[in-house]
N, C-alpha and C positions, 0 to 999 in steps of 0.2 A: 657675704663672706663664704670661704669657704667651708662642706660642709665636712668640722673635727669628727664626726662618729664614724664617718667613711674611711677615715686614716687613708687619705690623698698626700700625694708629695708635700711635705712643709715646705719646698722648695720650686716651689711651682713660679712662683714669679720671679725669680731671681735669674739673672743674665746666665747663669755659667751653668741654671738644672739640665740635668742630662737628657740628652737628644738620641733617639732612633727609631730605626721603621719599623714598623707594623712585621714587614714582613721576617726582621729579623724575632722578631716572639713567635714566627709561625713554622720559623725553624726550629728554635729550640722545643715549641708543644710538640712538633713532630717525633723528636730526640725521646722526649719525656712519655709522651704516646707510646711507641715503640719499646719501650723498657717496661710497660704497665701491662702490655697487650700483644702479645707475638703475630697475632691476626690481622696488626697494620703493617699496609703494605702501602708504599708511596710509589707514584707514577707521575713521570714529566714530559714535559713536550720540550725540551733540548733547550731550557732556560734553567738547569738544575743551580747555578751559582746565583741568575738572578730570581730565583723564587724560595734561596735558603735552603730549599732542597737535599743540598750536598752535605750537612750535617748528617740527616738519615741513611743518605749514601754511601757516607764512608764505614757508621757506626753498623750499619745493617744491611751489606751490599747484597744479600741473599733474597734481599724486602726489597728492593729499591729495582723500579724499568725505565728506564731510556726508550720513551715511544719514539723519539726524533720530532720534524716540523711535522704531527699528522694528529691534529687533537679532533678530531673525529672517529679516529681511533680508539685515540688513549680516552676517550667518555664509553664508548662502547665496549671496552675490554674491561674498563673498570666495573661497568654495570653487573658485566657475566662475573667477576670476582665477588662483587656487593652483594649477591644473592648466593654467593656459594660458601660464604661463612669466613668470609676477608673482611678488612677494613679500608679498603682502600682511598688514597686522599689524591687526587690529580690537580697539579701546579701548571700555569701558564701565567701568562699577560692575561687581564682581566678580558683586554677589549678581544682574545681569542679563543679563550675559555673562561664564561662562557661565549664570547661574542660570535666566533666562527661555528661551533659547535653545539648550537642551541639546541636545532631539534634532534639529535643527538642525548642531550641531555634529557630533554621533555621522555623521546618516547623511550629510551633504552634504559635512564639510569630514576625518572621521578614516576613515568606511568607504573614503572614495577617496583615503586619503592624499593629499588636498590640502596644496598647501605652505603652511600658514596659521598665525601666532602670533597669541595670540590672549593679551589683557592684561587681566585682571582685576583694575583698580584697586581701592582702598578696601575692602581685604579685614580680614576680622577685628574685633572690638569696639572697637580704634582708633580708629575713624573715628567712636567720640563721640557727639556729639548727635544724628549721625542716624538713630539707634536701631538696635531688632532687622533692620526691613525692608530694612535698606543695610547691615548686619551680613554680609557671606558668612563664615561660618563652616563650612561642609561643602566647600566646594568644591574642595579638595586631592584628599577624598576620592571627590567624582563625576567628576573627571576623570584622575587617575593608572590608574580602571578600563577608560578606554576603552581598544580596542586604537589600535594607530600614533600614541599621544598621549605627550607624554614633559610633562614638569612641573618647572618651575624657581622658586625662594622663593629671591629672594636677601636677604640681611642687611641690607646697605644700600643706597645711592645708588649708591656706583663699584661694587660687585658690578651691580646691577640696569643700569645701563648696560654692563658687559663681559656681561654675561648675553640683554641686547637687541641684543646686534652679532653676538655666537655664533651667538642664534635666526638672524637672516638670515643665517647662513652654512651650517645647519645643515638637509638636507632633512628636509620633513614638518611633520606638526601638531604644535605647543608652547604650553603654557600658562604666562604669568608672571603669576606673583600681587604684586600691588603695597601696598601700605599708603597711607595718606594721610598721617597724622601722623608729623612731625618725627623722627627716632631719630637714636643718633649713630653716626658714621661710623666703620665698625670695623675697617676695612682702608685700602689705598691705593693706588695706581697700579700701582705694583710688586706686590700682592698677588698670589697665586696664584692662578688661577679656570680650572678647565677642567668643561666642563659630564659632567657625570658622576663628576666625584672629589671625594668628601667632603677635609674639612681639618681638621685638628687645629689648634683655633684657644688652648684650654689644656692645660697638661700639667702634671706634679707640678713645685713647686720642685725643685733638688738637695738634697740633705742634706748634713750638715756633710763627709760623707767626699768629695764632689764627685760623687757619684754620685744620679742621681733617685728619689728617694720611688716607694715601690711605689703606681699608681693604684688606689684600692679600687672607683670606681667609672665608668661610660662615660655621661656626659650628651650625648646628640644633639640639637638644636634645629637650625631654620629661620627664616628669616625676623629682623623685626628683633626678635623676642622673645625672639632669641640674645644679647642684651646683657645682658638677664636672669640669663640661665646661670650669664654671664660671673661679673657681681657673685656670685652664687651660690658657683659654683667657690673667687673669691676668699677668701668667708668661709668655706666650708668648710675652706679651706687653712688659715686661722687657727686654728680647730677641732683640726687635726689629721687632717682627712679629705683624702687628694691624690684628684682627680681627673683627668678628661679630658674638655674640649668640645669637639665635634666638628660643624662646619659643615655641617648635609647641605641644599646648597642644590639640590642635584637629589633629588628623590623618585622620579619615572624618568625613565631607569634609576637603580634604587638601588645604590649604592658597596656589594654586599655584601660584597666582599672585604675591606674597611677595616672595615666593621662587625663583621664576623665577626670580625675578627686581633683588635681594640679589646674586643668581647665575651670573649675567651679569656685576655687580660690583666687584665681588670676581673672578673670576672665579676658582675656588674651592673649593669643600665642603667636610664637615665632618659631619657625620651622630652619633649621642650619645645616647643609650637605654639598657636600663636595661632589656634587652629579646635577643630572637635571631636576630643575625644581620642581616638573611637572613626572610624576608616575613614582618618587623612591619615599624616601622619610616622610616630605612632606603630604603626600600623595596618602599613604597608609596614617597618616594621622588626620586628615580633610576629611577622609569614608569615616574615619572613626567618632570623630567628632559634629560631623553634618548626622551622624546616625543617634548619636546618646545625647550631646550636649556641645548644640552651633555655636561656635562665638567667631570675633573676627580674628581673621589667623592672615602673615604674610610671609613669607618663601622665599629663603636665602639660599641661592645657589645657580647654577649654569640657566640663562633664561633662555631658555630652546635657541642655544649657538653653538659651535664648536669652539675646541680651543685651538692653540697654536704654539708654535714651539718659544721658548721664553722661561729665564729664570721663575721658579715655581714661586718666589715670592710677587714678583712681577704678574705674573699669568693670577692670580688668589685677588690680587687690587684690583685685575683691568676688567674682573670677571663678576666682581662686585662679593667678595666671599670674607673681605675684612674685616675688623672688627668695629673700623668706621661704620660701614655698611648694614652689620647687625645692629648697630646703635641707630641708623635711618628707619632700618624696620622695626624697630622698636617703637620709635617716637611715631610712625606711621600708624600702628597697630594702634596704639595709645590714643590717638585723634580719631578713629576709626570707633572704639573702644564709647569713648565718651559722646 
């Protein structure tokens, strides 16, 4: 069920709960940023409408640059500002900032711990018809390695805006990974959100004696692909299988503590992301758990292929990222398990 303490949408399952991107909460945190801190300064690489952007832009056009197509630039300018007592936050397509602009980023804006947030819009096969090449599917995984980088996937829109007001509150370099397309909104104002602490977003029902179903299994996801889970969870409870979803909207620092307590009560996990399965969520929770406390774990998400252009619901099935699909690795995990 899900879990009441966290005051999530009561409307979470319901055909007509409100739906939107990621990216639109990374506009308004920017808005909300901006009117908290006159030191944020926002910088785009000539997608200002589609990375939201243009909120800050109009509200604060004296903050706001137009690098144009040249995000090796706009990392390196941003860096010199990060260190000069700005806040600066640089917007693209995930898969070219940071995809084109890596080592850029590595040595200008994370080797000198510049104070830089850095927005990876239109992340993951989501983003539809515009194929593999606007596809960032790796990129959890090339930037949770740098050092002084920390990394935040939030669910939805109000996470991804409380997630965008923390960054500028927050010293050093951060990476938020944004979506494009629509998802629904899985939390609320009141939600819980502190940048570094996972959340138990499902838990077993109780049983008839008023006491909760033993969890069999630990599903971690990110991102809005965590709605996924959800439905998942839901059906396995049908089943007979209790679980536990767990929101890891920070990658790092990783919540090992919660992971590990959740790992020792389940003893099996399921890892959910909408990137490659090998190097992001599931990859930082494997080291964390081959290190404290192994169990068998299986990894839902892109199996080292590309995508391609296709309705995003369409591309989420053919990619294995379903909630079918989380109920296969479940029942796998489980056989593994016992």
């Amino acid at each position: 069920m899900i879990n009441s303490d966290l005051k999530l949408n009561n409307k979470l399952f319901d055909k007509d709960v409100e739906q939107k991107p990621t990216r639109d909460g990374y506009g308004d945190g920017l808005v909300e940023a901006g009117e908290q801190n006159e030191n944020v300064v926002v910088m785009c690489a000539d997608l200002t409408e589609s990375t939201r952007s243009e909120a800050f832009a109009k509200k604060f056009p004296e903050r706001f640059f137009e690098m144009g197509v040249a995000e090796q630039n706009l990392a390196t300018i941003a860096a010199g500002l990060g260190i000069s007592g700005k806040i600066p936050f640089i917007s693209s397509y995930a898969s070219f900032s940071p995809g084109r602009n890596w080592e850029q980023i590595r040595t200008t804006i994370a080797y000198n711990d510049s104070n830089v947030k850095i927005a990876g819009a239109h992340a993951g096969v989501s983003v539809g018809p515009d194929g593999a090449t606007h596809q960032a599917i790796e990129d959890i995984a090339t930037m949770r390695v740098m050092a002084n980088m920390k990394v935040f996937v939030p669910c939805d829109s109000i996470e991804a805006r409380k997630a965008t007001v923390a960054a500028a509150q927050i010293w050093g370099p951060i990476y938020l990974r944004l979506a494009r397309e629509k998802s629904p909104v899985m939390t609320t104002e009141e939600t819980h959100f502190v940048p570094g602490q996972a959340e138990i977003f499902w838990e077993p029902s109780l049983a008839d004696s008023g006491h909760a179903k033993k969890p069999e299994v630990l599903i971690i996801g990110c991102g809005p692909i965590l709605f996924n889970a959800l439905l998942a969870a839901r059906r396995l409870e049908e089943d007979g299988i209790g679980s536990i979803v767990l929101n890891c909207h920070t990658i790092k620092p990783l919540d090992d503590k919660k992971i590990i307590e959740l790992a020792k009560k389940c003893m099996a996990v399921v890892t959910v992301e909408e990137h490659q399965a090998a190097g992001g969520l599931g990859g930082a929770v494997a080291e964390c758990l081959a290190k404290n406390f192994p169990v068998p774990i299986e990894f839902v998400g892109m199996q080292d292929v590309y995508g391609e252009s296709g309705k995003p619901e369409e591309l989420i099935a053919k990619y294995g990222m379903a909630p079918i699909d989380i109920e296969k690795a479940v029942k796998k995990v489980l056989k593994r398990k016992k």
